[in-house]
N, C-alpha and C positions, 0 to 999 in steps of 0.2 A: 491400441490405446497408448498417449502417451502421457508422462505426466512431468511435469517440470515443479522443482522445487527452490521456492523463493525463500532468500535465508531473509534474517531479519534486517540486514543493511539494503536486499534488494526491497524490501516494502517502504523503509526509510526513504530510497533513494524514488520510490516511484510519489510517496506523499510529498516529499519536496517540488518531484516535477508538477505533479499534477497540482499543488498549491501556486506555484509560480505562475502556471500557465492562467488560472483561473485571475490570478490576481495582476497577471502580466509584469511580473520581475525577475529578477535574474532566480534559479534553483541555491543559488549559494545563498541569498537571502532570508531564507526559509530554515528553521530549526524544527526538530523533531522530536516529538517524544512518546512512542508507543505504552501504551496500556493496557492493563487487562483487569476486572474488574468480576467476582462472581455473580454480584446482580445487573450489572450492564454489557456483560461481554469485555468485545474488543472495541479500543477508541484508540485516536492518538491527539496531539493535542500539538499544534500546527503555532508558531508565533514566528514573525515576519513584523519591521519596523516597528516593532516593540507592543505590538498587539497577535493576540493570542487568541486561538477559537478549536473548539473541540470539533473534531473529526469521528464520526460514528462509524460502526462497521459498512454501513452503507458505502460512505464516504471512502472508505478504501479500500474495497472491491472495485469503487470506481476508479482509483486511484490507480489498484492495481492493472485494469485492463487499459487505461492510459498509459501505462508501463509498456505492457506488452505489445501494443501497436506502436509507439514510437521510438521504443528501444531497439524493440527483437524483431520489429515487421511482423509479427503474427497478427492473427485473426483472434482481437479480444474477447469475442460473444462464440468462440467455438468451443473454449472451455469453460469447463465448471470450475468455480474457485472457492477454495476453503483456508479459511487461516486457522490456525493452530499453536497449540502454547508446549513448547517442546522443555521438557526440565532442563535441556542443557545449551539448546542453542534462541530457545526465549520464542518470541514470536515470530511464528513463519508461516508460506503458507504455498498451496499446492495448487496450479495450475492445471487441470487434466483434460485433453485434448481427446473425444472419443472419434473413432474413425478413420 
């Protein structure tokens, strides 16, 4: 088993790709802003040419395994994926590779 641990710039950096790619502009375009919320979870909330839309945890898991295929070449649906609210490094989240 392996597990790979995404800090909270590498979630940043995959919500920006995976907003760009959806929206087809450049990842520098793209600002971010992670969330965490006791009755809604995790969101982040995505603005690009000055319009702004909330991202569900849904949305980035998807984001995250967008990451993974086109950053790192892995196999996004081999792991299981969990984010996490760590008190000292914020939001993060675990990739885990079984087999």
């Amino acid at each position: 088993m392996e597990k790979l641990k995404l800090s909270e710039q590498d979630i940043v950096n995959a919500l920006c790709l995976y907003t760009a790619d959806k929206k087809q502009i450049n990842p520098s375009d793209v600002s971010i802003e992670l969330m965490w919320d006791e009755e809604y979870g995790f969101s982040a909330s995505a603005t690009e040419n000055g319009r702004s839309q909330i991202l569900i945890q849904a949305n980035m898991i998807e984001a995250i395994r967008f990451w993974l295929r086109h950053e790192l070449n892995r196999d996004p649906f081999a792991a299981s994926l969990e984010l996490d609210l760590d008190d000292d490094e914020g939001i993060i989240a675990f990739a885990t590779y079984h087999g």
